[in-house]
matplotlib code that plots the C-alpha trace (Angstrom):
import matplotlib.pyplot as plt

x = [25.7, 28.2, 29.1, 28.9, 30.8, 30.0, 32.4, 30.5, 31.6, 32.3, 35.2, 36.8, 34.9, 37.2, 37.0, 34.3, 31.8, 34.0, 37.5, 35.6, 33.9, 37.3, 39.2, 36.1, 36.9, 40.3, 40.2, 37.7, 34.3, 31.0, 29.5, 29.4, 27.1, 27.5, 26.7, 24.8, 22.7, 24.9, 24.4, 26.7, 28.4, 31.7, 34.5, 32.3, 32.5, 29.3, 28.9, 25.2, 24.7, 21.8, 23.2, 26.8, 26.2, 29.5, 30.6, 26.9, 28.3, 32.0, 30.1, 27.9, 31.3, 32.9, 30.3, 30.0, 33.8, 34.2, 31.0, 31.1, 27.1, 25.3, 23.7, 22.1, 22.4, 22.5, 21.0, 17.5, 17.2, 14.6, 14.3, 12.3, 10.6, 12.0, 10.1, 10.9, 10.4, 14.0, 15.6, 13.6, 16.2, 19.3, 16.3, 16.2, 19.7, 20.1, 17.4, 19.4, 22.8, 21.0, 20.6, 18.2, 17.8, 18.0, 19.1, 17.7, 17.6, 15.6, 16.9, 13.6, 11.5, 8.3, 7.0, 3.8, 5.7, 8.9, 6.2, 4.6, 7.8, 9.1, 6.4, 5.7, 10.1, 8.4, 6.2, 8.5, 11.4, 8.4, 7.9, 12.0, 11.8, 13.8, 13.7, 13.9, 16.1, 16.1, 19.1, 18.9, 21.9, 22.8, 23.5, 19.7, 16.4, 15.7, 18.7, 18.2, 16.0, 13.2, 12.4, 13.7, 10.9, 8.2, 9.0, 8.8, 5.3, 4.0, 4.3, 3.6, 5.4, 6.4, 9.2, 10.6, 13.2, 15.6, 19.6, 22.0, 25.0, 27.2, 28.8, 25.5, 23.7, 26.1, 26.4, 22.6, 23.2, 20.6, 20.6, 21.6, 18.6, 16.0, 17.3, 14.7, 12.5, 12.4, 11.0, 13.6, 12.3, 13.3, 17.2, 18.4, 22.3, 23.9, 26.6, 30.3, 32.9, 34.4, 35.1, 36.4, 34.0, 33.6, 30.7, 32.1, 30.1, 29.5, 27.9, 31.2, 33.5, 30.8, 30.5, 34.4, 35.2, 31.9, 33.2, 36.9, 38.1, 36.5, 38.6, 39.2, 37.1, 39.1, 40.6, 39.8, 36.5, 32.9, 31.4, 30.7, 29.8, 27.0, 25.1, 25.5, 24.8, 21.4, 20.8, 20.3, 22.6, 22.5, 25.3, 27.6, 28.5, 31.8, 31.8, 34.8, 36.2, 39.9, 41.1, 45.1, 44.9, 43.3, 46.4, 48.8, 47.8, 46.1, 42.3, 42.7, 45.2, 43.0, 40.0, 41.1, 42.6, 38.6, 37.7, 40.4, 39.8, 36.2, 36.6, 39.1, 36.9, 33.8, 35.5, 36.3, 33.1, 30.4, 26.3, 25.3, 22.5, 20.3, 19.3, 15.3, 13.4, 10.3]
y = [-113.1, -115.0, -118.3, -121.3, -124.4, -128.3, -130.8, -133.8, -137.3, -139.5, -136.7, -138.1, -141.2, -143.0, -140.4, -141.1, -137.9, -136.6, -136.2, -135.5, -131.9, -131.3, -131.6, -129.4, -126.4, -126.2, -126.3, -123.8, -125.0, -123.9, -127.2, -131.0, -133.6, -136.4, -140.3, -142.0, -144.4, -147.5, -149.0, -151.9, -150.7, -153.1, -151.2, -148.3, -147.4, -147.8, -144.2, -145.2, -142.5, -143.5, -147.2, -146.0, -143.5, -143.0, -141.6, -139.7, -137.7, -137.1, -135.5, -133.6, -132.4, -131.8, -129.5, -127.5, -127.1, -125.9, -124.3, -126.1, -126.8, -130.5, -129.3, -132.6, -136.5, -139.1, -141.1, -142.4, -144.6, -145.5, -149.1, -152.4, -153.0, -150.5, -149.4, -145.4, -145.7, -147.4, -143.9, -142.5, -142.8, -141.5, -138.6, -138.0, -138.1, -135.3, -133.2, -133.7, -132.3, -129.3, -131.2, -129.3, -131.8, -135.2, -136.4, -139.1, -141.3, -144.0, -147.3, -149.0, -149.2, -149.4, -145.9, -146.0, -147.4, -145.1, -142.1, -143.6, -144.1, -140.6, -138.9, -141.3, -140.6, -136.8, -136.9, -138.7, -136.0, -133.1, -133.3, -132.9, -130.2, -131.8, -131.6, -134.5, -133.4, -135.8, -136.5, -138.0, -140.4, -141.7, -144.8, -144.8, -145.6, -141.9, -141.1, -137.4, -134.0, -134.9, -138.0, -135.9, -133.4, -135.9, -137.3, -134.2, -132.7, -136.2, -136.8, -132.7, -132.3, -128.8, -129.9, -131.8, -130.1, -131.2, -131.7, -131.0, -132.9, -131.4, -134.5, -136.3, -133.0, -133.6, -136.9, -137.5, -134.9, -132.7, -128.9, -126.0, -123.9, -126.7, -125.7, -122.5, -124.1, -125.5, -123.7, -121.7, -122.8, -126.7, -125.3, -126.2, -127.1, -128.6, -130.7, -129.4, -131.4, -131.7, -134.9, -135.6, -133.6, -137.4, -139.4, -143.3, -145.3, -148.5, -148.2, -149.5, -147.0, -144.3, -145.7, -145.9, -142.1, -140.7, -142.3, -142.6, -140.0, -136.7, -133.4, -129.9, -127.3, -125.3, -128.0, -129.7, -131.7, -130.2, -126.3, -126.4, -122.2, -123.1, -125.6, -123.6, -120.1, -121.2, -122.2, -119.8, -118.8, -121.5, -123.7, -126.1, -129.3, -130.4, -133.7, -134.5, -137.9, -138.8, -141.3, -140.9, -137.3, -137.9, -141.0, -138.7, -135.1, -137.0, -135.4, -132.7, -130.9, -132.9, -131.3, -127.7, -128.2, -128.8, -125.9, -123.3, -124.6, -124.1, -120.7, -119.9, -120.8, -119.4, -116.3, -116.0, -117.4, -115.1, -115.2, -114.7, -112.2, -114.3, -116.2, -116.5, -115.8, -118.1]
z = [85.0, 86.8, 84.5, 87.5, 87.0, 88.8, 88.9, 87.2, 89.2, 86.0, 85.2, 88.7, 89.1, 91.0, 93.9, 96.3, 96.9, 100.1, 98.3, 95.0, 97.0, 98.2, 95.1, 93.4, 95.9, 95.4, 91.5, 91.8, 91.5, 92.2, 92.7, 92.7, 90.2, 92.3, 91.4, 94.6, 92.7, 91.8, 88.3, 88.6, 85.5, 85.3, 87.2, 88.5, 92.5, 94.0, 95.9, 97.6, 100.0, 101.5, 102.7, 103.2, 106.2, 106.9, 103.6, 103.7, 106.6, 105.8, 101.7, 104.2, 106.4, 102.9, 101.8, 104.7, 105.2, 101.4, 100.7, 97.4, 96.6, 95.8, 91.5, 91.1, 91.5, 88.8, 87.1, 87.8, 84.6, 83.2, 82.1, 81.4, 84.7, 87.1, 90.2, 89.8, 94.2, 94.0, 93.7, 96.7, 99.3, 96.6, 96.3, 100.3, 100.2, 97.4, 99.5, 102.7, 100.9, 99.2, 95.8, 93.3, 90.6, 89.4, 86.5, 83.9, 81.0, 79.2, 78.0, 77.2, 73.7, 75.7, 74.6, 77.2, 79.5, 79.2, 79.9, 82.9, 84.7, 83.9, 85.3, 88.3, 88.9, 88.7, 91.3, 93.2, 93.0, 93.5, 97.6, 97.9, 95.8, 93.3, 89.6, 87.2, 84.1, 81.7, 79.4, 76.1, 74.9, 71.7, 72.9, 74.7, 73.4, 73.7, 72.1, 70.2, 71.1, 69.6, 71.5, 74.7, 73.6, 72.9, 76.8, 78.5, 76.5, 76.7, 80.7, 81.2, 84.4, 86.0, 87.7, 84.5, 82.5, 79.6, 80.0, 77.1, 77.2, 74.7, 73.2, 73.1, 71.5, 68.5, 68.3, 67.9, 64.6, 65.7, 64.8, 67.0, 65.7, 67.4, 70.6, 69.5, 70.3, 73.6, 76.6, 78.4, 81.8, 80.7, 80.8, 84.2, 84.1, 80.6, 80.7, 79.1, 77.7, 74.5, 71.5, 68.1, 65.7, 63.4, 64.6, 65.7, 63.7, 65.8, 69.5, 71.3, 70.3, 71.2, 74.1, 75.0, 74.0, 76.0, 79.0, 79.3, 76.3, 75.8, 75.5, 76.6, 75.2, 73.0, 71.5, 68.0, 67.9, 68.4, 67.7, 71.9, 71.5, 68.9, 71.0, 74.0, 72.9, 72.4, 75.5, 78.7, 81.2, 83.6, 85.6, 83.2, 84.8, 83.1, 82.5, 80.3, 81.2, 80.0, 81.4, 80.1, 81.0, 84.6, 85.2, 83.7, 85.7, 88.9, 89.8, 91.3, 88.7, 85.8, 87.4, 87.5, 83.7, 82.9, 84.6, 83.2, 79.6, 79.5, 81.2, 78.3, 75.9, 77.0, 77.2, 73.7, 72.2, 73.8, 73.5, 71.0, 70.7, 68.5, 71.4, 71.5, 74.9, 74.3]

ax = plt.figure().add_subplot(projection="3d")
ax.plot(x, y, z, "-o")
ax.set_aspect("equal")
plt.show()
C-alpha cells in the first residue's frame, strides 16, 4: 500500500488554509489537516471557514487547482459547558471541502459529562459523513490510551475512532503492545512528528515543545517505528511544529523537510509482521 502523507496546519500555522494547500502540493503532499474552529489560543490565526467566506472559497479553489485532499478538521474540544452544536457549521464546512473526519479532545474532569458530549459531537459529525477521532493529550484530562479507550467503549459510537499522536503516545508512558488491543477499524489517520526521548517534567515545558519544538523523524528522541508499526496502514498527518526551523527554512521548504524525513525513515523501519489483525 501506498504510505499517504497530510500536511497538519499547526506545522505551518501561520499560513491560512489557501496558501497552506498550495504549499502542501508542491512539497508533495497527499492532503491537508486544516484548523477552522478558532480556540482563541494567544497568538493563533483564527482560520473560521464557515464565517470567513472569502477565504472558504479561495481553500475550495486551492483544492481543486492542486488536487491536494481536505483528511480532517480540528479540534472539536470537549470542555466544561460546551454545546457540541457550536462545531456544526466548522462540520458543514469540512463536508463541503471533502473532509472525512474530525478531530477531538477532552479538557474536563466531568466523566458523565465528558461521555455525553462526545457522543452527542458523534451524532452530530454522523449526517456529514464525518468521523469523530478523538485524540488523547497529556496535557488533557483524558490524557493517556486508556482513558481514550474508556471514551470510545463508553459512548459506543460507529463513527468514533481513536487518533495516535506520536509524541502524545509517548509522553503519556503508555506501552506499544496496548496498541494490540484496540480495534483496527478505530485507526483512521495518526499523527507524525518527532521529540526529545526525556519526558518534561512540568506541564509548561510540555506544552512549549509539543507546539513550537518537535523534530524530524530520524533524528534523536522517540522509537516513532515501534508506536507506529502497530498500528494499520492508514494516512500520517505530520504534525511537527518547529518554530526556529520553520523561521529559518520558511514553510514551504520546512514543510517538504517534514515530508522527505518521514519518508526516509519509514523506509528504513518497515512493518513489522507482528502486527495483530483483531
Amino acid at each position: 500500500m501506498t504510505k499517504q502523507f497530510s500536511l497538519a496546519h499547526l506545522t505551518v500555522l501561520d499560513c491560512p488554509p489557501p496558501e497552506m494547500t498550495y504549499i502542501a502540493a508542491r512539497a508533495g503532499f497527499d492532503f491537508v489537516s486544516l484548523r477552522p474552529i478558532y480556540m482563541g489560543l494567544p497568538g493563533e490565526p483564527n482560520y473560521g471557514l464557515a464565517e470567513n467566506k472569502e477565504m472558504l472559497r479561495q481553500t475550495k479553489t486551492a483544492l481543486a487547482e492542486t488536487g491536494v485532499k481536505l483528511l480532517d478538521i480540528e479540534l472539536a474540544r470537549i470542555y466544561d459547558g460546551v454545546d457540541p452544536k457550536r462545531y456544526l457549521p466548522a462540520m458543514e464546512v469540512a463536508a463541503e471541502l471533502g473532509g472525512r473526519h474530525v478531530l477531538s479532545s477532552i479538557w474536563t474532569d466531568d466523566h458523565s459529562f465528558a461521555i455525553e458530549r462526545f457522543a452527542e459531537l458523534c451524532d452530530l459529525a454522523k449526517p456529514f459523513g464525518l468521523t469523530i477521532e478523538l485524540e488523547f493529550v497529556p496535557i488533557a484530562s483524558v490524557y493517556d490510551l486508556a482513558g481514550a479507550l474508556d471514551v470510545l467503549r463508553t459512548a459506543k459510537r460507529e463513527n468514533a475512532g481513536l487518533m495516535i499522536d506520536v509524541h502524545h503516545f509517548h509522553r503519556s508512558r503508555d506501552k506499544v503492545e496496548d496498541l494490540d488491543t484496540v480495534p483496527r477499524e478505530w485507526f483512521r489517520y495518526l499523527h507524525l512528528c518527532n521529540a526529545p526521548a526525556q519526558i518534561p517534567t512540568s506541564k509548561e515545558e510540555m506544552t512549549r515543545i509539543l507546539r513550537e519544538e518537535r523534530l524530524y523523524l530520524g533524528e534523536d528522541g522517540i522509537d516513532v517505528a515501534s508506536i507506529v508499526n502497530r498500528i494499520p496502514e492508514i494516512p500520517y498527518s505530520i504534525e511537527l511544529p518547529n518554530l526556529k526551523r520553520a523561521q529559518e527554512l520558511g514553510y514551504e521548504e520546512f514543510a517538504r523537510r517534514c515530508l522527505q524525513t518521514a519518508k526516509d525513515y519509514l523506509n528504513t523501519h518497515p512493518r513489522m509482521s507482528h502486527v495483530s489483525c483483531l
